[in-house]
C-alpha positions in Angstrom: -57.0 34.9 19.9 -60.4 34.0 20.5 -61.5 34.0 16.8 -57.9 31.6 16.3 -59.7 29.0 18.8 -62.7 29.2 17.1 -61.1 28.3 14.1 -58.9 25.7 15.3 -62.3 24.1 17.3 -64.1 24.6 13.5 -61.3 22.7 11.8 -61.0 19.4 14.0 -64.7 19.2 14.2 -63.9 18.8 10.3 -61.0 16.7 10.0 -62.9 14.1 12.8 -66.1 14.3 10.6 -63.9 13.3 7.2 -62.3 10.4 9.1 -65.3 8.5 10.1 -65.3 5.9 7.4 -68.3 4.7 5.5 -69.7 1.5 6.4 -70.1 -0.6 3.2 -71.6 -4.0 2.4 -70.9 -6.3 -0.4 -73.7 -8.1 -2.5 -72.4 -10.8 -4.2 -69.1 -12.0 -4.9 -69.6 -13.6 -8.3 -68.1 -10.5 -10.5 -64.1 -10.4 -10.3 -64.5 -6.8 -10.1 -64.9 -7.6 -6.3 -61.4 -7.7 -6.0 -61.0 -4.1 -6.3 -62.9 -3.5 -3.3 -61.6 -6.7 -1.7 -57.8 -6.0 -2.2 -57.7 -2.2 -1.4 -55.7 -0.4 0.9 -57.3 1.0 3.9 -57.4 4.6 3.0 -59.6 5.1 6.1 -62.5 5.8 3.9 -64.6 2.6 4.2 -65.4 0.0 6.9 -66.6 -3.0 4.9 -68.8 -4.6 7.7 -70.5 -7.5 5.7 -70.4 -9.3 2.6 -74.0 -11.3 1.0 -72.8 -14.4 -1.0 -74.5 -17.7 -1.0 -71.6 -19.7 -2.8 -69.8 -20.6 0.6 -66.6 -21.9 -1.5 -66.0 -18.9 -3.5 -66.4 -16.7 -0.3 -64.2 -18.8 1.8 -61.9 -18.7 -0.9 -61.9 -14.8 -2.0 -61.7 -13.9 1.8 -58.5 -16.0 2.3 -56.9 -14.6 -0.4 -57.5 -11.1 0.9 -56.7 -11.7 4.4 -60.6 -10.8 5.6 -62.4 -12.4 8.8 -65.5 -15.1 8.0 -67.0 -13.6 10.4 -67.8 -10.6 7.5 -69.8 -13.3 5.5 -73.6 -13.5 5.4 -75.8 -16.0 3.6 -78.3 -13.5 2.0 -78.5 -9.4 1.8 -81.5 -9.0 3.9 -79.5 -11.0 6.6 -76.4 -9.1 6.2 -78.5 -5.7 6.3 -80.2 -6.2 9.1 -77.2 -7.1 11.2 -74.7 -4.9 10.0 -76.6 -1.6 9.1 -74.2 -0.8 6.0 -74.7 3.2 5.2 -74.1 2.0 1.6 -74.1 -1.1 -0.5 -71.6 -2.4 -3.5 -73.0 -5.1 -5.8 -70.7 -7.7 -7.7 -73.1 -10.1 -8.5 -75.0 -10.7 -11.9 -76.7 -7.2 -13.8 -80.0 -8.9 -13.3 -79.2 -9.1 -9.2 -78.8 -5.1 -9.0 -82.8 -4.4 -9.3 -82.9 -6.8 -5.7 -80.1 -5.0 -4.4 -81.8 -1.7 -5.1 -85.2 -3.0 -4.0 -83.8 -4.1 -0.6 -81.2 -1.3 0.4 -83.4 1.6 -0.8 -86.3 1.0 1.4 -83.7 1.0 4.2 -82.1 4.3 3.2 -79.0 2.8 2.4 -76.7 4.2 -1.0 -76.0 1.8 -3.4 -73.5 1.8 -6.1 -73.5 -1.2 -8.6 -71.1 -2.6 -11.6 -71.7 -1.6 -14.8 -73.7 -1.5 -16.6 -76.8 0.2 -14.4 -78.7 -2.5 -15.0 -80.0 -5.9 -17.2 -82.5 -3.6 -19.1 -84.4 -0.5 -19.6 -86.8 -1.9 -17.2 -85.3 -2.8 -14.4 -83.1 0.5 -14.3 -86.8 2.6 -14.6 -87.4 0.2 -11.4 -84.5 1.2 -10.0 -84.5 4.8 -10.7 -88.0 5.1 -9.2 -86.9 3.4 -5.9 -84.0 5.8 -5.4 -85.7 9.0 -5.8 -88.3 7.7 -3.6 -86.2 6.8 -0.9 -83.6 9.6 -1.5 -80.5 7.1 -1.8 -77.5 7.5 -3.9 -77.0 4.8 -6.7 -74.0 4.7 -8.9 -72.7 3.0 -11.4 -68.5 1.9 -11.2 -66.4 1.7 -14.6 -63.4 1.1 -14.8 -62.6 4.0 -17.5 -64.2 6.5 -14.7 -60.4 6.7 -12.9 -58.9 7.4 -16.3 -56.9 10.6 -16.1 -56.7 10.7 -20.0 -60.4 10.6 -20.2 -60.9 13.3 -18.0 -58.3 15.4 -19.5 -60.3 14.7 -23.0 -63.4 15.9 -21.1 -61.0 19.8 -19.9 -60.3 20.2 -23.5 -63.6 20.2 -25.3 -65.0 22.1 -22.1 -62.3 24.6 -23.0 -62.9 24.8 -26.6 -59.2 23.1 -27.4 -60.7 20.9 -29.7 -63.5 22.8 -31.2 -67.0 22.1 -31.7 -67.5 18.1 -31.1 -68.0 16.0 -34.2 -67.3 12.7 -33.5 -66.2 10.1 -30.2 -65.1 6.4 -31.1 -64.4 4.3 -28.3 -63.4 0.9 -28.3 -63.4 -1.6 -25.5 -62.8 -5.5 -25.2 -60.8 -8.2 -24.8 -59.8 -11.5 -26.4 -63.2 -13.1 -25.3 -64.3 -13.9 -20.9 -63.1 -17.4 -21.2 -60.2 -16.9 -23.6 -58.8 -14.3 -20.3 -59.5 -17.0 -17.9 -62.5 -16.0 -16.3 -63.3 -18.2 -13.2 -66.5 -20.5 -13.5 -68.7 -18.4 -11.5 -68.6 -15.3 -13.3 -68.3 -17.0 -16.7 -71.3 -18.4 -15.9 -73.7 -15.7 -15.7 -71.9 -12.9 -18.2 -73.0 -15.0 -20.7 -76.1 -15.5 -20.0 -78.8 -13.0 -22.0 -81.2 -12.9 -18.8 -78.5 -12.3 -16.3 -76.2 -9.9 -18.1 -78.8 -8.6 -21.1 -76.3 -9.3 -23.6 -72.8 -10.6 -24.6 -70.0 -7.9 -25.5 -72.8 -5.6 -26.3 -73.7 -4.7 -22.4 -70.3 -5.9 -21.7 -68.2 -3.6 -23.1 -70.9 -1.3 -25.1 -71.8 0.3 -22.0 -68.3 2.0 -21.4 -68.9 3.9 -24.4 -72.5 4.6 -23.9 -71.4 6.2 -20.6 -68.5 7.9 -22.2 -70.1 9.8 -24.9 -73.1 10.6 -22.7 -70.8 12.8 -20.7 -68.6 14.3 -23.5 -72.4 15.4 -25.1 -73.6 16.8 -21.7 -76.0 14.6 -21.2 -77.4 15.3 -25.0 -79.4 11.9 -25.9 -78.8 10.7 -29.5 -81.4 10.7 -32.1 -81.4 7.3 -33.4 -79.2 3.8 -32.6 -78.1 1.6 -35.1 -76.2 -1.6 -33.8 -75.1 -4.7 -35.6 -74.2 -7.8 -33.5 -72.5 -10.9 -34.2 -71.3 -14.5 -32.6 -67.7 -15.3 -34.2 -67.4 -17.9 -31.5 -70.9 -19.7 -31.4 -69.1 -22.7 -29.9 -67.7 -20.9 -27.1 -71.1 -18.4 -26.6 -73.7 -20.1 -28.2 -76.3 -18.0 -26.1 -75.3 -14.0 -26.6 -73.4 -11.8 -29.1 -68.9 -11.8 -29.1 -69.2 -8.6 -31.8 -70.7 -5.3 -31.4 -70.7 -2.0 -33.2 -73.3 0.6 -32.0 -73.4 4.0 -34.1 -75.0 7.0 -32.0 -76.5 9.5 -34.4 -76.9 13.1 -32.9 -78.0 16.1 -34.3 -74.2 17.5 -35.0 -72.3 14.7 -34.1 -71.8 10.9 -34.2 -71.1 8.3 -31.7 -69.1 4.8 -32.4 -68.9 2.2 -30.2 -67.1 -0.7 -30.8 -67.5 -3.9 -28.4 -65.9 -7.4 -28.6 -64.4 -10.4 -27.1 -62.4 -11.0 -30.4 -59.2 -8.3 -29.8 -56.1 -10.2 -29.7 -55.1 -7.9 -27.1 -57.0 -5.7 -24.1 -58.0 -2.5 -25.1 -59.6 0.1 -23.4 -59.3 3.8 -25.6 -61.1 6.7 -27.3 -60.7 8.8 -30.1 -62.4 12.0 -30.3 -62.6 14.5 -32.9 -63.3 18.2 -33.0 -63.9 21.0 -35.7 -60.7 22.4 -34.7 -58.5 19.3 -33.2 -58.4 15.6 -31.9 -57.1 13.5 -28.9 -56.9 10.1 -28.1 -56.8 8.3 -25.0 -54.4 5.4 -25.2 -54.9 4.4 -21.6 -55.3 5.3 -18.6 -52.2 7.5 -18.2 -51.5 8.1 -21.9 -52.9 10.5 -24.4 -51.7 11.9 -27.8 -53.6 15.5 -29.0 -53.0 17.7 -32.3 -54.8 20.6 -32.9 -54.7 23.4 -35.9 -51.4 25.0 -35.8 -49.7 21.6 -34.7 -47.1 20.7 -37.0 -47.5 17.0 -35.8 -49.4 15.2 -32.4 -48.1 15.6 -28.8 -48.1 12.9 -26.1 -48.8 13.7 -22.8 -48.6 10.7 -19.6 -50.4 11.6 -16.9 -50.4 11.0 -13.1 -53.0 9.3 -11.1 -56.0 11.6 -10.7 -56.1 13.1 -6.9 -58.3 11.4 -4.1 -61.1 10.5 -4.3 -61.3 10.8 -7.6 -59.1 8.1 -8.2 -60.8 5.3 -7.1 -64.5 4.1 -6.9 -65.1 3.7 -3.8 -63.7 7.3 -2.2 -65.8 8.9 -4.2 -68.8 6.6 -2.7 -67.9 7.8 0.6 -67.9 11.3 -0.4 -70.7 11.0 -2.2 -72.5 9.2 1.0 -71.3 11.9 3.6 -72.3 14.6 1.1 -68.6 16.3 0.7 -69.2 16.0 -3.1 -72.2 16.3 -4.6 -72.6 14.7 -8.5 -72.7 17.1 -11.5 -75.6 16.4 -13.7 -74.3 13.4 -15.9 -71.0 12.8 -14.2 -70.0 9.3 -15.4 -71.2 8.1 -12.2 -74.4 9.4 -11.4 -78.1 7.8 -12.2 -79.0 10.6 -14.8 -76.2 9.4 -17.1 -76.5 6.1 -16.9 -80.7 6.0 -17.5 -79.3 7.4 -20.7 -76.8 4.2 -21.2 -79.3 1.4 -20.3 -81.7 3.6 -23.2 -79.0 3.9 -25.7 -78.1 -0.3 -24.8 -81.9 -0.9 -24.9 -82.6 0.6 -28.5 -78.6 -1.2 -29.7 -80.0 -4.3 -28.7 -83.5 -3.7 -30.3 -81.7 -2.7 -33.7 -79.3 -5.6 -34.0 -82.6 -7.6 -33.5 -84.8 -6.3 -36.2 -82.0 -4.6 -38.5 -83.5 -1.3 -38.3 -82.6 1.9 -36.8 -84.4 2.5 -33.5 -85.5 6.4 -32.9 -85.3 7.7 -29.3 -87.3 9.6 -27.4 -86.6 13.2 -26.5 
């Protein structure tokens, strides 16, 4: 009886310690992504307890929509820090702003998880990197394909040998072009900008599959880059690339990535290729395999992945409260994506000078 009490005692200790949400802060409101944390149901897991954005307007106006107090906004991050003592910090600002966002939160021992990609450039994510392990915070990095069920079923397979030895991983991701979608001002404004977001579609959108084939590899970098980049619509972005193709070459197996805002629809999938058999992830939800002995391909439509790996920020508050601990290269984690912002670094480097940039081991 005793030793039942003990238990009992042991397990509402835990179930109290799980419920305490997270306090999170917003930086910026200028990426739409915002919305996602914005508009989510309270899951218990987070607190947001302030929100950093100068543009009064656009705040005003994105906390209406979601219901949300004023009284959450703050003129600057270092003001919104200092009154609200966030335990970790999202950023939906410009790339370039995630290097201030890091340099103010880690100092202060507060996690950070940012949009993709990492960062603006190989630089600033060696800046950011170096902060981090410093100060011993946690800094992510959100994409949308991370909540993918297909992509992590993809990722059970080859782990399991399904598809045999990995030979080849296209992924392709875009959309008819920012403004074409409808892309308010303020965010239009900055993603094309080559100082502010490093690029056009080639950080945009070559960044999920930077991130994706790091993970299916194992956190293998590739040998060499080659990218070629183009402007199709130099009216409409007269300042960064609308085309991308990156090719990753690895020792025994080959990377494509294909980036634009020139698809006449939204497309976010992946092909990959084994000795033995091949899958494709359609979507989210939808995937279609064949593998030797298959007469012809089977789909499969899968459910939401369980919590917290289905959305962004439950895993931050995992992460933060250290019930889940990030494998080496999970899609999320800083080791993977140091790998992205080189692989982006040397794509833009090649379309510049037409040659193929070697990496470093």
């Amino acid at each position: 009886m005793h030793r039942f009490s003990l238990v009992l005692v042991l397990f509402i200790i835990t179930c109290n310690a799980t419920a305490t949400p997270v306090r999170v802060g917003v930086a910026g409101l200028t990426h739409t992504h915002v919305h996602w944390i914005l508009g989510r149901a309270d899951r218990g897991d987070i607190q947001l307890v302030g929100i950093a954005e100068p543009n009064t307007e656009l705040a005003k106006r994105y906390l209406e929509q979601h219901g949300l107090p004023l009284s959450l906004l703050f003129n600057t991050l270092e003001e919104m820090l200092e009154k609200t003592r966030p335990e970790a910090v999202t950023a939906f600002g410009s790339i370039y702003d995630h290097l201030a966002v890091v340099q103010a939160c880690a100092p202060r021992g507060i996690h950070v998880m940012v949009e993709k990609p990492l960062a603006v450039s190989l630089d600033h994510a060696r800046q950011m990197q170096m902060l981090a392990k410093k100060h011993n915070i946690e800094l992510l990095t959100n994409y949308e394909t991370t909540w993918y069920a297909t992509n992590h079923k993809v990722y059970e397979l080859l782990q399991q040998n399904q598809l045999g030895k990995l030979r080849k991983v296209v992924v392709h991701d875009g959309h008819e072009g920012p403004k074409e979608i409808g892309v308010n001002t303020e965010f239009l404004e900055w993603l094309t900008n080559p100082k502010l977001n490093g690029g056009g579609a080639i950080t945009d959108f070559g960044c999920y599959g930077a991130n994706l084939i790091t993970w299916l590899a194992n956190g293998k970098k590739p040998l060499a880059v080659v990218a070629v980049t183009q402007q199709f619509k130099p009216q409409v972005y007269p300042k960064v690339d609308d085309e991308a193709t990156i090719v990753l070459e690895y020792d025994d197996m080959q990377g494509i990535i294909q980036a634009s805002w020139n698809w006449p629809f939204n497309r976010k999938d992946m092909e990959v290729y084994g000795t033995t058999g091949y899958t494709i992830s359609d979507n989210r939800s939808q995937m279609r395999t064949r593998v030797k002995g298959d007469s012809a391909e089977r789909t499969e439509v899968l459910p939401e992945r369980d919590k917290p790996y289905d959305d962004p920020f439950a895993l931050l508050a995992d992460v933060v409260q250290k019930r889940i601990k990030l494998s080496p290269f999970d899609l999320s984690s800083l080791e993977n994506n140091m790998i992205v912002m080189e692989i982006l670094d040397a794509a833009i480097e090649s379309a510049r000078t037409g040659k193929k940039v070697i990496l470093k081991q």
